[in-house]
C-alpha positions as CSV (number, residue, x, y, z in Angstrom):
1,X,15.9,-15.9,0.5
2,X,12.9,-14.3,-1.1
3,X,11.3,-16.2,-3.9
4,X,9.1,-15.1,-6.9
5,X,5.5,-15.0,-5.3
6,X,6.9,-13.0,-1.8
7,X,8.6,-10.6,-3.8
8,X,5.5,-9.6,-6.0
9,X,3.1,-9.9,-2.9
10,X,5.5,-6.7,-2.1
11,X,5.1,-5.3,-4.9
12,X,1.2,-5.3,-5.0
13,X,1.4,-4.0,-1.5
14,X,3.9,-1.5,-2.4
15,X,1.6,-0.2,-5.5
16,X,-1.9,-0.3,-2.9
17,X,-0.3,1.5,-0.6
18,X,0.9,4.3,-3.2
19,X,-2.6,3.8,-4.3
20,X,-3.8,4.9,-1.2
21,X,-1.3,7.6,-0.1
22,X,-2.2,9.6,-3.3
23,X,-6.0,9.8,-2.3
24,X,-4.9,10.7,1.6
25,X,-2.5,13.2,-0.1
26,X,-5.3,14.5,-2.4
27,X,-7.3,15.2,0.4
28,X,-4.8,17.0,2.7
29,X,-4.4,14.2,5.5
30,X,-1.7,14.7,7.2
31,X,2.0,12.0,6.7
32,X,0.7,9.6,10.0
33,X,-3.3,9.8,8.2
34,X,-1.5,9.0,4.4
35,X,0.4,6.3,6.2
36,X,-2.5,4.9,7.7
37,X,-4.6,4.8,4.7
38,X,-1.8,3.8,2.6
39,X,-1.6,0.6,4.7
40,X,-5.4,0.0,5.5
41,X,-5.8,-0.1,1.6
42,X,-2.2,-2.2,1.1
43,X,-3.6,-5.0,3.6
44,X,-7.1,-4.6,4.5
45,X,-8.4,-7.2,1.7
46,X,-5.7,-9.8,3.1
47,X,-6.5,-8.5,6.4
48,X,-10.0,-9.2,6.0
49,X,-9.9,-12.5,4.3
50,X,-7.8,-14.0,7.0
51,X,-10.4,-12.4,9.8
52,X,-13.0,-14.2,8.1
53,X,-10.9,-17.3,8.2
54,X,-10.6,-17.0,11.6
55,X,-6.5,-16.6,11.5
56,X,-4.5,-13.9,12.3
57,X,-3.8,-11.6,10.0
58,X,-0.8,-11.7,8.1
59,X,0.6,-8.6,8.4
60,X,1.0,-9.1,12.1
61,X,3.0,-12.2,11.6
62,X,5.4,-10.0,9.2
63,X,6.5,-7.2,10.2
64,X,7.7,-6.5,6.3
65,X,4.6,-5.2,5.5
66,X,5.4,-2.4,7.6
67,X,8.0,-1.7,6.1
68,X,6.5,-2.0,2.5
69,X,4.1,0.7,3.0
70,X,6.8,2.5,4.9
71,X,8.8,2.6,1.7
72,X,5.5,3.4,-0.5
73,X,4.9,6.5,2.2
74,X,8.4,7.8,1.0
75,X,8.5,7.1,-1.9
76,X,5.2,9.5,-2.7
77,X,6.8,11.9,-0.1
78,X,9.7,12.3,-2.2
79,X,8.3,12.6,-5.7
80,X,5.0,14.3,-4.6
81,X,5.4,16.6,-7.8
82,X,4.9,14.0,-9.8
83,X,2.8,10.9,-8.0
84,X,-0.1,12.9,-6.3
85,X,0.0,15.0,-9.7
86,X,-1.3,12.1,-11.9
87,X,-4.9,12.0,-13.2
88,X,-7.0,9.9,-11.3
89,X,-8.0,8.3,-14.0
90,X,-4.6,6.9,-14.3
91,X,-5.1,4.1,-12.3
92,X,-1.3,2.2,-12.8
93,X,-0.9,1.7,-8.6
94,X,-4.0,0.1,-8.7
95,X,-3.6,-2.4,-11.8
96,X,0.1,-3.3,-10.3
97,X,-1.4,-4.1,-7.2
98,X,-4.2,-6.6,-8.8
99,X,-1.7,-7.8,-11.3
């Protein structure tokens, strides 16, 4: 069972990764270059911190995170009309994710 902090350590990644996609989107990158940068941006600070740590990072111990960004990179591909439209100045993916 999931419990309160796992379930809004998804959510943060879900919103970086949105984050992310909408900048690879804005820039014409292709779906596998969104999804990539979506992801790099979802887990690169976690990623980074646990380098330094000298652990493994987390996201190669669950797989979920994946899947998280997975769902992020459809969720933009299938209301493109409305996420990549938003204003960058309209940072909401980006204060979800540090909330």
């Amino acid at each position: 069972m999931m419990n309160f902090i796992t379930l809004l350590d998804y959510v943060g990644t879900f919103a970086f990764a949105i984050s992310g996609i909408r900048l690879a989107s804005a820039k014409h990158f292709d779906w596998f270059g969104a999804y990539v940068v979506g992801f790099v941006t979802a887990v690169g600070g976690g990623t980074l911190r646990d380098l330094l740590l000298g652990l493994p990072p987390f996201w190669m111990q669950n797989v979920s995170y994946l899947v998280v960004s997975g769902f992020a990179f459809l969720f933009v591909v299938g209301l493109r009309k409305y996420v990549i439209r938003l204003n960058n100045t309209f940072f909401i993916f980006d204060a979800v994710g540090l909330g």
